[in-house]
PDB file of N, CA, C and O in Angstrom, chain B, residues numbered from 101:
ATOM      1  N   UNK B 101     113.978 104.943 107.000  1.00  0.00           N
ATOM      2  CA  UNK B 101     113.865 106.161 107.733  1.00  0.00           C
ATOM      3  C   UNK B 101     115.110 106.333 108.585  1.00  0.00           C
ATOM      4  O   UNK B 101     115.457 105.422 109.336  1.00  0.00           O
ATOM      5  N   UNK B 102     115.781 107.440 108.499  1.00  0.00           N
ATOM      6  CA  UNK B 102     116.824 107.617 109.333  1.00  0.00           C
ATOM      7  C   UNK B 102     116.532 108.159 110.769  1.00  0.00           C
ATOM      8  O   UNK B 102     115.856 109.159 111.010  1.00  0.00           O
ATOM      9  N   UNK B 103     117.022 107.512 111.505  1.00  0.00           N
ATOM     10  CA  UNK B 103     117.497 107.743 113.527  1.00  0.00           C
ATOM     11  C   UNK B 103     117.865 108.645 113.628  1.00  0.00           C
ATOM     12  O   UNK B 103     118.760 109.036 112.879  1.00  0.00           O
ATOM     13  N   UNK B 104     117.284 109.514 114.734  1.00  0.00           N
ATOM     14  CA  UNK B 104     117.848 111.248 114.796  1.00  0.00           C
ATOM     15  C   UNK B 104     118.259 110.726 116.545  1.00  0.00           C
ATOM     16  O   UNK B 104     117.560 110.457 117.522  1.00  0.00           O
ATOM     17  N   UNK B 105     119.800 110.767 116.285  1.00  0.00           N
ATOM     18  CA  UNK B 105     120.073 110.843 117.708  1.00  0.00           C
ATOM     19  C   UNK B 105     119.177 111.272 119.229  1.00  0.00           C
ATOM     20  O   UNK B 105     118.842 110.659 120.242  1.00  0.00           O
ATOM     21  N   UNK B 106     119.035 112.633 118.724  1.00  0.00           N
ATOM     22  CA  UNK B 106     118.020 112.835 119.826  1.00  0.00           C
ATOM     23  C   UNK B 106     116.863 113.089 119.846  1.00  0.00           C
ATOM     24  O   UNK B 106     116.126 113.966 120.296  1.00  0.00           O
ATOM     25  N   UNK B 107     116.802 112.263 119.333  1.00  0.00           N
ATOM     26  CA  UNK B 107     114.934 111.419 118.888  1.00  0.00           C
ATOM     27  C   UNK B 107     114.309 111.383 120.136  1.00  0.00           C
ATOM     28  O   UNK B 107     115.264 111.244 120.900  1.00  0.00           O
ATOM     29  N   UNK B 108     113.400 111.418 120.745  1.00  0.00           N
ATOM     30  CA  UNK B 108     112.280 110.548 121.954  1.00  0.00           C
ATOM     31  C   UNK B 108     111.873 109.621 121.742  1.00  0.00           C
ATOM     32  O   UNK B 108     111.484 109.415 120.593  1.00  0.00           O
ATOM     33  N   UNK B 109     111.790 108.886 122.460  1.00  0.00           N
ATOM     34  CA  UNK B 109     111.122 107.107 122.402  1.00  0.00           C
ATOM     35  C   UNK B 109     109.585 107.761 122.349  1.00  0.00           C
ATOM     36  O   UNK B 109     109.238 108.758 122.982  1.00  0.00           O
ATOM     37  N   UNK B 110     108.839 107.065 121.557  1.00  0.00           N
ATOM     38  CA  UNK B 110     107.856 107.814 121.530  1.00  0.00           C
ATOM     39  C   UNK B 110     106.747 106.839 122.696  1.00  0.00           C
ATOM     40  O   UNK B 110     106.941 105.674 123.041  1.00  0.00           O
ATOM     41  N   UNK B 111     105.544 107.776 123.141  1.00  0.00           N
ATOM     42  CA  UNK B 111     104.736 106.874 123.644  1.00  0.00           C
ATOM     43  C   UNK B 111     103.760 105.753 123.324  1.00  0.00           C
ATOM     44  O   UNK B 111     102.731 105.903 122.665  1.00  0.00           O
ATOM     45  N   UNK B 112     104.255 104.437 123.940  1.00  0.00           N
ATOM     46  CA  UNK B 112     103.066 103.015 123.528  1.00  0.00           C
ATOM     47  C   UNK B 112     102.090 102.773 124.561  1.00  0.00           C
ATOM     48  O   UNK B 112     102.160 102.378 125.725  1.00  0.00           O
ATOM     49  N   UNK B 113     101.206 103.109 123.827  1.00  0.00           N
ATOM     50  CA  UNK B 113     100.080 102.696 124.304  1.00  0.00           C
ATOM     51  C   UNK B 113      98.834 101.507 124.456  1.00  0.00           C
ATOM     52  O   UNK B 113      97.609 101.623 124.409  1.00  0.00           O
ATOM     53  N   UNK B 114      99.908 100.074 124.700  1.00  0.00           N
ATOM     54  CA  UNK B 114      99.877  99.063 124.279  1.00  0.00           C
ATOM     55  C   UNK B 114     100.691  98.447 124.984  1.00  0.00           C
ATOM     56  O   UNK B 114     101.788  98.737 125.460  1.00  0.00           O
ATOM     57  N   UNK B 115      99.460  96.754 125.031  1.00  0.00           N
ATOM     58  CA  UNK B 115     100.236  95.669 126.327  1.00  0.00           C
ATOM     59  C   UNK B 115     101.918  95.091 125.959  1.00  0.00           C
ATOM     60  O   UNK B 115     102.143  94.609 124.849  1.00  0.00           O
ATOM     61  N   UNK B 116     102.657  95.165 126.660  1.00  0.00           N
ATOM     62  CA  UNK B 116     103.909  94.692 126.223  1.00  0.00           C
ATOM     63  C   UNK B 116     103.758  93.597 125.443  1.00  0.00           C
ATOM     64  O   UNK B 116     102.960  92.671 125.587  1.00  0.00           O
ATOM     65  N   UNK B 117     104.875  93.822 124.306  1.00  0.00           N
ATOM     66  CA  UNK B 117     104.809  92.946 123.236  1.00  0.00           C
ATOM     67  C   UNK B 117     103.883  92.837 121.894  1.00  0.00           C
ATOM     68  O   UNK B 117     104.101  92.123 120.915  1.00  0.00           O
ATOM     69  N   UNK B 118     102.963  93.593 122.072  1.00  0.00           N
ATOM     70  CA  UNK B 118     101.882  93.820 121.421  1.00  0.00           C
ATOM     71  C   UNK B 118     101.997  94.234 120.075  1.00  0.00           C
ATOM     72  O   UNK B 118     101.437  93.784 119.075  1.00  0.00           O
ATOM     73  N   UNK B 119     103.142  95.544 120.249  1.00  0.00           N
ATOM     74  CA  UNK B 119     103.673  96.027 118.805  1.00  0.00           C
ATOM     75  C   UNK B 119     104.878  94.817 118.372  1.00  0.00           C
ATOM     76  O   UNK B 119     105.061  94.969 117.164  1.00  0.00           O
ATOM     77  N   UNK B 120     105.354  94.208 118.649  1.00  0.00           N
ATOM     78  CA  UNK B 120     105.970  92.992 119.012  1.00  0.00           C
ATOM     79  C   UNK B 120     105.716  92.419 117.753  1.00  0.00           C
ATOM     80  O   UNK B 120     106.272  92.568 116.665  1.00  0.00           O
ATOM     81  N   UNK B 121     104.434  91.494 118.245  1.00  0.00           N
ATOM     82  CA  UNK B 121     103.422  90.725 117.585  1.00  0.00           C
ATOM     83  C   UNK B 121     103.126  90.948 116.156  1.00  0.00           C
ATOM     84  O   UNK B 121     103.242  90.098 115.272  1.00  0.00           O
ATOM     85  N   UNK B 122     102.690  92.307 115.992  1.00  0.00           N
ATOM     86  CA  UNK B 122     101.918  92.934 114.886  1.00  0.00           C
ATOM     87  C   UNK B 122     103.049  92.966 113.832  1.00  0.00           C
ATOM     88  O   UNK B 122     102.911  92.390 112.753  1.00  0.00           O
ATOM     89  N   UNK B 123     103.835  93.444 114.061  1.00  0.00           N
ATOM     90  CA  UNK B 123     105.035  93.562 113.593  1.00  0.00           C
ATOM     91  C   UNK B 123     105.428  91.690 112.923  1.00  0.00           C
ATOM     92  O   UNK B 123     105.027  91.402 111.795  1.00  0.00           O
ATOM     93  N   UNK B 124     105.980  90.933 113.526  1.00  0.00           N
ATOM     94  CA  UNK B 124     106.213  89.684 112.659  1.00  0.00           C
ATOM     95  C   UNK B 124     105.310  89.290 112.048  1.00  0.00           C
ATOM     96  O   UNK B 124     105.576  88.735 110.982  1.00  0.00           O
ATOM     97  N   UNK B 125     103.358  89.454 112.616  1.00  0.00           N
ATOM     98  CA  UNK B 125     102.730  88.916 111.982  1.00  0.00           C
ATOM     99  C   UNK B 125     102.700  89.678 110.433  1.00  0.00           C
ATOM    100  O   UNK B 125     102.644  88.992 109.412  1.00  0.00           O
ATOM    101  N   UNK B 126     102.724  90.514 110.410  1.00  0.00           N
ATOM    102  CA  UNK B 126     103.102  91.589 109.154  1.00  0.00           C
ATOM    103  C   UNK B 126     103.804  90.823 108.359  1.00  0.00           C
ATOM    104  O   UNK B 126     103.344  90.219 107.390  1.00  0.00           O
ATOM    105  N   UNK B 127     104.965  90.811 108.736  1.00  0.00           N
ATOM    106  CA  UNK B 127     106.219  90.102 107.821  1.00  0.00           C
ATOM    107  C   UNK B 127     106.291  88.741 107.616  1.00  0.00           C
ATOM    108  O   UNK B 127     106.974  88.016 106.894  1.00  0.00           O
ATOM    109  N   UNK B 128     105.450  88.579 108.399  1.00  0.00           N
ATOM    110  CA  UNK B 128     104.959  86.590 108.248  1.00  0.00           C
ATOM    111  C   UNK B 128     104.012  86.296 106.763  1.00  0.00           C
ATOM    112  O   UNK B 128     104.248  85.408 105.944  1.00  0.00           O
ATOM    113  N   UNK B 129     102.910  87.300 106.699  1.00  0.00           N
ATOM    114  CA  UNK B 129     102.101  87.154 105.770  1.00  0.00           C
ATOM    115  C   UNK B 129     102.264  88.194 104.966  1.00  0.00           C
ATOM    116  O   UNK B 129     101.281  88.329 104.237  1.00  0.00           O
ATOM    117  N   UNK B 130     103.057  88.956 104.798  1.00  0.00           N
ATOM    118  CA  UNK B 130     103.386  89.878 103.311  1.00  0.00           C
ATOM    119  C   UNK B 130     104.420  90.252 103.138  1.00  0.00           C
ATOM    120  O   UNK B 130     104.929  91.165 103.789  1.00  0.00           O
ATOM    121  N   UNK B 131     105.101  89.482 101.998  1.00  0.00           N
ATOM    122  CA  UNK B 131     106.656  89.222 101.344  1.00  0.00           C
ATOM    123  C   UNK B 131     106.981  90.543 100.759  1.00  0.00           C
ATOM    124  O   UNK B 131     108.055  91.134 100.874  1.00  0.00           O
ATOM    125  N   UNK B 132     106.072  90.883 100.206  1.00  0.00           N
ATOM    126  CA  UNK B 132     106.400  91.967  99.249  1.00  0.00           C
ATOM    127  C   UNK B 132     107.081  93.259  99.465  1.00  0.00           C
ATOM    128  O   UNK B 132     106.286  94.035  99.994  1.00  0.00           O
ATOM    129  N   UNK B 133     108.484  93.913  99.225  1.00  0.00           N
ATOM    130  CA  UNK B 133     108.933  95.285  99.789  1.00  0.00           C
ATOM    131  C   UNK B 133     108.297  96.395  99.897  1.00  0.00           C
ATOM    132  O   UNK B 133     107.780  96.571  98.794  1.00  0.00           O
ATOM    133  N   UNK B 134     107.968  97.450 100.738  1.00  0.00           N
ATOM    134  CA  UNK B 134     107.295  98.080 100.643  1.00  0.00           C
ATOM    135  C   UNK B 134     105.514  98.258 100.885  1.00  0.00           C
ATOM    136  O   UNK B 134     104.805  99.262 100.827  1.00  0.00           O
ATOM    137  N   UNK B 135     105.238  97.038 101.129  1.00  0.00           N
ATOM    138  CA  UNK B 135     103.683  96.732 101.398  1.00  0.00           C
ATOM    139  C   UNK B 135     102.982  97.641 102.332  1.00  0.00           C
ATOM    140  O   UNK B 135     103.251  97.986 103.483  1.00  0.00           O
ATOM    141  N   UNK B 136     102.066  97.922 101.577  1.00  0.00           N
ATOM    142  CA  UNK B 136     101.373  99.201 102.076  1.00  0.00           C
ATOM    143  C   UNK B 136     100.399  98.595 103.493  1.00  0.00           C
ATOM    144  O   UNK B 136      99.717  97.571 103.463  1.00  0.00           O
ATOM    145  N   UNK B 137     100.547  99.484 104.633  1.00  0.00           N
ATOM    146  CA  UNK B 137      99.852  99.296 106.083  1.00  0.00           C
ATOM    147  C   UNK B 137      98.397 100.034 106.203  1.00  0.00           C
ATOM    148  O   UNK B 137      97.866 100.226 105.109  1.00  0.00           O
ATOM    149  N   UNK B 138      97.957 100.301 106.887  1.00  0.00           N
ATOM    150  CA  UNK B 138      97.155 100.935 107.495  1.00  0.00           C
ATOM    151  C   UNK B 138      97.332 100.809 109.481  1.00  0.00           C
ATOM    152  O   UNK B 138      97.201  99.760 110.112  1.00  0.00           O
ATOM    153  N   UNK B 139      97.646 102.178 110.079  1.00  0.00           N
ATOM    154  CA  UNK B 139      97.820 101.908 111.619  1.00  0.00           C
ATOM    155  C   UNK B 139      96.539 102.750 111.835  1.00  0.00           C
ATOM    156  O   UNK B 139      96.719 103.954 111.650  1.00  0.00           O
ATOM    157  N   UNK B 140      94.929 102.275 112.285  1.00  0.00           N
ATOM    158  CA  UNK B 140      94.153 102.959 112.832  1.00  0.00           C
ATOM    159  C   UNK B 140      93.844 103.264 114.324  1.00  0.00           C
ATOM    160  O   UNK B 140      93.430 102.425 115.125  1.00  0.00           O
ATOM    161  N   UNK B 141      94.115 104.655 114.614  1.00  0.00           N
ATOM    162  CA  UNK B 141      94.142 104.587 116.020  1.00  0.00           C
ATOM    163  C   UNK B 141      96.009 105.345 116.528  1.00  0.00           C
ATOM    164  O   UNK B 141      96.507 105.543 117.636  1.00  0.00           O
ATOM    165  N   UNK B 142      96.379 105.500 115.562  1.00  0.00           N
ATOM    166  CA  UNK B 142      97.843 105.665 115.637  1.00  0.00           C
ATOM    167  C   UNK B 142      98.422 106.142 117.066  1.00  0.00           C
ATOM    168  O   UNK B 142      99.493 105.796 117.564  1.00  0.00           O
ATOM    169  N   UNK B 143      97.547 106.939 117.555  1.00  0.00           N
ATOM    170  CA  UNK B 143      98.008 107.691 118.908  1.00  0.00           C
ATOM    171  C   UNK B 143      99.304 108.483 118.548  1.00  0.00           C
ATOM    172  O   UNK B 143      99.307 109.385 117.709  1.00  0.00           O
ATOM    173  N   UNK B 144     100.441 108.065 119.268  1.00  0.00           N
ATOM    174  CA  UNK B 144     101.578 108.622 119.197  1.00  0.00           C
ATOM    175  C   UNK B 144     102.996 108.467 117.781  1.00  0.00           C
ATOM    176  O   UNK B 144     104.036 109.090 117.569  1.00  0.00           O
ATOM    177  N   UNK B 145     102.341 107.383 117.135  1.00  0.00           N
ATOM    178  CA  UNK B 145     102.677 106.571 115.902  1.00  0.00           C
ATOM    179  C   UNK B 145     104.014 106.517 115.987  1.00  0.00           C
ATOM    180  O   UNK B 145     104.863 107.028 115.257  1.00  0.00           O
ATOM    181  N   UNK B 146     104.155 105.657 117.226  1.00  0.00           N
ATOM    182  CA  UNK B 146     104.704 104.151 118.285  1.00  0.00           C
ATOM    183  C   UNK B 146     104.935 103.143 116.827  1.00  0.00           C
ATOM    184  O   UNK B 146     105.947 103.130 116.126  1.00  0.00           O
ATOM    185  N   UNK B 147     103.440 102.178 116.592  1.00  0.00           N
ATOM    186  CA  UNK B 147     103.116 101.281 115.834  1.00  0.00           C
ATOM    187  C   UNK B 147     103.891 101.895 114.458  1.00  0.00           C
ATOM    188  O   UNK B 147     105.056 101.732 114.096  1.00  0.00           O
ATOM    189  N   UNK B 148     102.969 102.540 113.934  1.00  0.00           N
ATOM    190  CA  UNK B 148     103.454 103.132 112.598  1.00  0.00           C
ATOM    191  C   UNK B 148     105.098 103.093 112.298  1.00  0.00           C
ATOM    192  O   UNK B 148     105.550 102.307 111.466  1.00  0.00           O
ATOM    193  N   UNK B 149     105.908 103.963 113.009  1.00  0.00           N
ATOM    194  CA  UNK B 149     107.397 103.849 113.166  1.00  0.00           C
ATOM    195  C   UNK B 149     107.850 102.228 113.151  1.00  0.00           C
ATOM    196  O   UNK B 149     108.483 101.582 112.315  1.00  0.00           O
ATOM    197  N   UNK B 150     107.435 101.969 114.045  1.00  0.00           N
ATOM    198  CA  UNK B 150     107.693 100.428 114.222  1.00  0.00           C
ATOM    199  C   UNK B 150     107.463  99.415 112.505  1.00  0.00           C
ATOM    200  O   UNK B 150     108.179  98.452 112.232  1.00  0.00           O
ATOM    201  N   UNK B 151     106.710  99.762 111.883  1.00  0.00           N
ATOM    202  CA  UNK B 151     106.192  99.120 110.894  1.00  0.00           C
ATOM    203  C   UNK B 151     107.172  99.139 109.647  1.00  0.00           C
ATOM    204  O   UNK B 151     107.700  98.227 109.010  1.00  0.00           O
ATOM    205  N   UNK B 152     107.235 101.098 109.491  1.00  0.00           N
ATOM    206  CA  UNK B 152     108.038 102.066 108.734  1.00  0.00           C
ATOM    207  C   UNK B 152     109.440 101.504 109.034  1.00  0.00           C
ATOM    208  O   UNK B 152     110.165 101.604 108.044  1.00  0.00           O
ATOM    209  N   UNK B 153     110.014 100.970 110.046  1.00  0.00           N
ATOM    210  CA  UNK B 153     111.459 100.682 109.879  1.00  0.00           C
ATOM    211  C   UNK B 153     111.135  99.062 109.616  1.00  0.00           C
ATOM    212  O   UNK B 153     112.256  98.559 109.693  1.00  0.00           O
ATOM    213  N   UNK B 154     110.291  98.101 109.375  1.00  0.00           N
ATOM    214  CA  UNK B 154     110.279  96.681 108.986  1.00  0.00           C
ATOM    215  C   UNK B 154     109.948  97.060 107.685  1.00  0.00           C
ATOM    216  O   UNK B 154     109.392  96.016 107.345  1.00  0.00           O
ATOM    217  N   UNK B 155     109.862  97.989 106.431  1.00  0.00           N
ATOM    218  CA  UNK B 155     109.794  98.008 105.096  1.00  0.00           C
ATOM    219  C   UNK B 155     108.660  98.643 104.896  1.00  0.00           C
ATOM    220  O   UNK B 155     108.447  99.316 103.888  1.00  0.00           O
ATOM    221  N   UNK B 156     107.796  98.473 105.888  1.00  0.00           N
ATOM    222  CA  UNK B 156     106.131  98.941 105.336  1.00  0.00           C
ATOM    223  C   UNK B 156     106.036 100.123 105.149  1.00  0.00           C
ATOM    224  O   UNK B 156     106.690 100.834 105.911  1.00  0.00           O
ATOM    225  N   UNK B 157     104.831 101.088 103.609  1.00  0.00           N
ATOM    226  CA  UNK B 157     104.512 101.987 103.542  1.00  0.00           C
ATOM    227  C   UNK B 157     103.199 102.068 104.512  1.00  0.00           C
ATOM    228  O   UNK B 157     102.220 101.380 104.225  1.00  0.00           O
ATOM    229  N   UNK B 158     103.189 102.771 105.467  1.00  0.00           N
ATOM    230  CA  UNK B 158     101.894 102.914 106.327  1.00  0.00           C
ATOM    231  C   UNK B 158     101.690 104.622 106.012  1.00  0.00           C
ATOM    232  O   UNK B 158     102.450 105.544 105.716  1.00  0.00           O
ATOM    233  N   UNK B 159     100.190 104.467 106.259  1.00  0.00           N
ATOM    234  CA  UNK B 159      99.266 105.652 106.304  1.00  0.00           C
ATOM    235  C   UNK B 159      98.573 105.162 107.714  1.00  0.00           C
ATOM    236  O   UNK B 159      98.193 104.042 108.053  1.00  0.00           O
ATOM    237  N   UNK B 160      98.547 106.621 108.517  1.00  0.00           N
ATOM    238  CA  UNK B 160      98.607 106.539 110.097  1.00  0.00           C
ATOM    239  C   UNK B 160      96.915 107.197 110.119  1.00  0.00           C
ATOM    240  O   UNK B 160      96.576 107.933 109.193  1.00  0.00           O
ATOM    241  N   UNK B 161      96.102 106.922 111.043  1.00  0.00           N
ATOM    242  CA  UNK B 161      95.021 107.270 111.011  1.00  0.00           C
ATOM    243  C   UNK B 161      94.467 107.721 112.472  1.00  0.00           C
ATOM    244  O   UNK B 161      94.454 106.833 113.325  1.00  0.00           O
ATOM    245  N   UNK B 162      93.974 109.112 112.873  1.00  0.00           N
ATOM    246  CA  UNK B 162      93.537 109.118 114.363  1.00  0.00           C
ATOM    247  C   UNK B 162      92.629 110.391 114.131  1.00  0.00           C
ATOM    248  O   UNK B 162      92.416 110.996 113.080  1.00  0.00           O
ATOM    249  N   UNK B 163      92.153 110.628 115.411  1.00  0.00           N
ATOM    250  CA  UNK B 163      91.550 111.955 115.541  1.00  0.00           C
ATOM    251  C   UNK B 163      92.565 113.282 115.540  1.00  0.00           C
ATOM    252  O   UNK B 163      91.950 114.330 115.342  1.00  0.00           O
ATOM    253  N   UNK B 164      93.946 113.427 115.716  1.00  0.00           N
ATOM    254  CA  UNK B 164      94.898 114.611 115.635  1.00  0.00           C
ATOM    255  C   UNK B 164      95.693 113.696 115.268  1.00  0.00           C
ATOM    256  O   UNK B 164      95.604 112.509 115.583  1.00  0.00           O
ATOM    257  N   UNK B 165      96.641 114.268 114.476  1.00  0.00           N
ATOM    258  CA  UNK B 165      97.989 114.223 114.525  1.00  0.00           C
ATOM    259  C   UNK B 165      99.252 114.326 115.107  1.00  0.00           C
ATOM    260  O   UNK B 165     100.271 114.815 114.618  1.00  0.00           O
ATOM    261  N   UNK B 166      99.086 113.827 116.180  1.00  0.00           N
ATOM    262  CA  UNK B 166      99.785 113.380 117.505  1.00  0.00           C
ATOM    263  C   UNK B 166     101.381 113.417 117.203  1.00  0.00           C
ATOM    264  O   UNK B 166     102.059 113.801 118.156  1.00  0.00           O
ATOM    265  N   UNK B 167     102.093 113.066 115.994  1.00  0.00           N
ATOM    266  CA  UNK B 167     103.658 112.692 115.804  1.00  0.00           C
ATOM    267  C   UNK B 167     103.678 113.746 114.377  1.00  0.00           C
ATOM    268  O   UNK B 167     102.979 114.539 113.745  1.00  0.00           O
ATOM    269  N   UNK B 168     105.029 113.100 114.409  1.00  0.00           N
ATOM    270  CA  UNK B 168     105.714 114.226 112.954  1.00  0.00           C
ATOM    271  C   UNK B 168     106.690 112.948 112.226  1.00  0.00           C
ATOM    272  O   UNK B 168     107.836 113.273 111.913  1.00  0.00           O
ATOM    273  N   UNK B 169     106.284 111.627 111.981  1.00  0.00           N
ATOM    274  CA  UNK B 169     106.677 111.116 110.849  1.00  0.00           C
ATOM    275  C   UNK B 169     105.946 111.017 109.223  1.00  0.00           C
ATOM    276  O   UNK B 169     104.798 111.291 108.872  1.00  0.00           O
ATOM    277  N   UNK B 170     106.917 110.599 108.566  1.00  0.00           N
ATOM    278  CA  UNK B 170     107.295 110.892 107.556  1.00  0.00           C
ATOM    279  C   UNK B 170     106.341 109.353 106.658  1.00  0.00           C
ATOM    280  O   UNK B 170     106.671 108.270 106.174  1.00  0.00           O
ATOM    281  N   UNK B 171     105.032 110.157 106.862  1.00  0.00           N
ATOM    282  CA  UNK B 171     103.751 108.914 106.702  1.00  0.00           C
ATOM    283  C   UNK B 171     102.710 109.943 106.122  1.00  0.00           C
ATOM    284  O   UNK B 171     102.642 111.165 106.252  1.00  0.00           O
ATOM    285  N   UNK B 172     102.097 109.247 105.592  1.00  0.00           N
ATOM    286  CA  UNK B 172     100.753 109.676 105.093  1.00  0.00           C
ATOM    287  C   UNK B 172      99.675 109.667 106.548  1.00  0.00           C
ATOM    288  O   UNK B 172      99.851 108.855 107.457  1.00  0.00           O
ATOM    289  N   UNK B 173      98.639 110.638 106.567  1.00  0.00           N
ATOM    290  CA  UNK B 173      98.159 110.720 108.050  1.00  0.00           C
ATOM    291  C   UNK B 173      96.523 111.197 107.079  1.00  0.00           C
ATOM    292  O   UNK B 173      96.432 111.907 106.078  1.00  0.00           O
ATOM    293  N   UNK B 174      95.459 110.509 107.828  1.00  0.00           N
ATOM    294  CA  UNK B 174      94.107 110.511 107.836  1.00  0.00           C
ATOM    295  C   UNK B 174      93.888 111.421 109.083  1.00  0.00           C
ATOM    296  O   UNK B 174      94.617 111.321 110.070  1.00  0.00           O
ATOM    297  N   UNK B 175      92.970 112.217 109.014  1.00  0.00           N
ATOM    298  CA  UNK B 175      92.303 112.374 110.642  1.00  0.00           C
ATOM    299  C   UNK B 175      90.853 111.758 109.941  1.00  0.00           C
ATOM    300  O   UNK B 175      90.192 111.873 108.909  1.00  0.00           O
ATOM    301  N   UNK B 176      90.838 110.898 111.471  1.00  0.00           N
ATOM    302  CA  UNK B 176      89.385 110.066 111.776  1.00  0.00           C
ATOM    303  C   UNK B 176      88.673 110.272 112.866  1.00  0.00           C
ATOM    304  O   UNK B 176      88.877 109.254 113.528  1.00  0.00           O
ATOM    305  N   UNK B 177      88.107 110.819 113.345  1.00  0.00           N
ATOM    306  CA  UNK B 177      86.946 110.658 114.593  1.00  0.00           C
ATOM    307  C   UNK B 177      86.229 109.303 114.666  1.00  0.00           C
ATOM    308  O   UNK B 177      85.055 109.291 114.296  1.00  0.00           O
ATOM    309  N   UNK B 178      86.702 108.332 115.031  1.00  0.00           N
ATOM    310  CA  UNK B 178      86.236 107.081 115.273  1.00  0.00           C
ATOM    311  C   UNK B 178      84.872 107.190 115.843  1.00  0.00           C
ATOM    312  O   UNK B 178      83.905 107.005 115.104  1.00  0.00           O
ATOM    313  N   UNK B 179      84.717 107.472 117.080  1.00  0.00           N
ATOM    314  CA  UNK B 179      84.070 108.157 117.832  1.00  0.00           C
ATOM    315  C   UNK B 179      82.158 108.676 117.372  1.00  0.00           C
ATOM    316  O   UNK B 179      81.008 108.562 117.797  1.00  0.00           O
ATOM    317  N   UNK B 180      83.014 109.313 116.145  1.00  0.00           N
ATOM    318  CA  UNK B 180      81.799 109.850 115.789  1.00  0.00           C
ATOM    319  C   UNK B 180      80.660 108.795 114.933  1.00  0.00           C
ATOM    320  O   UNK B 180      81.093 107.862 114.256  1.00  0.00           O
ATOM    321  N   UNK B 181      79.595 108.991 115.021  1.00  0.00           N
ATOM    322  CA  UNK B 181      78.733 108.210 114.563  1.00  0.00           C
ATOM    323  C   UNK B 181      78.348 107.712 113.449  1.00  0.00           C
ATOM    324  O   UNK B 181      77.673 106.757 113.063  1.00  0.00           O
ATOM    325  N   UNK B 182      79.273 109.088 112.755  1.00  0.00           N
ATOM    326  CA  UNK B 182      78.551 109.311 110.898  1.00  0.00           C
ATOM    327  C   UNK B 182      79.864 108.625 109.959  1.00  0.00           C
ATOM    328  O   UNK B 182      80.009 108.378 108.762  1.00  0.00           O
ATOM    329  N   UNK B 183      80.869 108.437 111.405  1.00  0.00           N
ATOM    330  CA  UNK B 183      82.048 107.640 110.700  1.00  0.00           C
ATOM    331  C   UNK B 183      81.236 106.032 109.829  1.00  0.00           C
ATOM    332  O   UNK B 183      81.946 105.241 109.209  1.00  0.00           O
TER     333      UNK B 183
END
């Protein structure tokens, strides 16, 4: 994915280091290029981006569509009961 200069840092919503974590553990246990993600909960798709520039194909999942990358996007109502 290419860097748009004047990009925004997007918002994390998450304990420092956290996307950190997720991120090596990813690449710790799946070799394969391109390995498909799942980010549920995406919020601002912080995570997702983060994933998307370590190789991963992710599909981003939330109640709105909060960002404008270049991902496959679910809307989910977690929330709801009949989920």
């Amino acid at each position: 994915m290419v860097s748009r200069a004047n990009e925004q840092p997007l918002l994390v919503r998450a304990l420092d280091g956290a996307h950190d974590l997720v991120v090596a553990t990813a690449l710790r246990y799946v070799s394969s290029p391109g390995a498909r993600g799942l980010d549920l909960g995406a919020g601002s798709g912080a995570l997702t981006k983060r994933l998307q520039n370590a190789g991963f194909r992710i599909t981003a999942a939330d109640i709105s569509n909060y960002f404008r990358l270049e991902t496959e996007f679910l809307q989910v109502d977690f929330n709801d009961p009949a989920f």
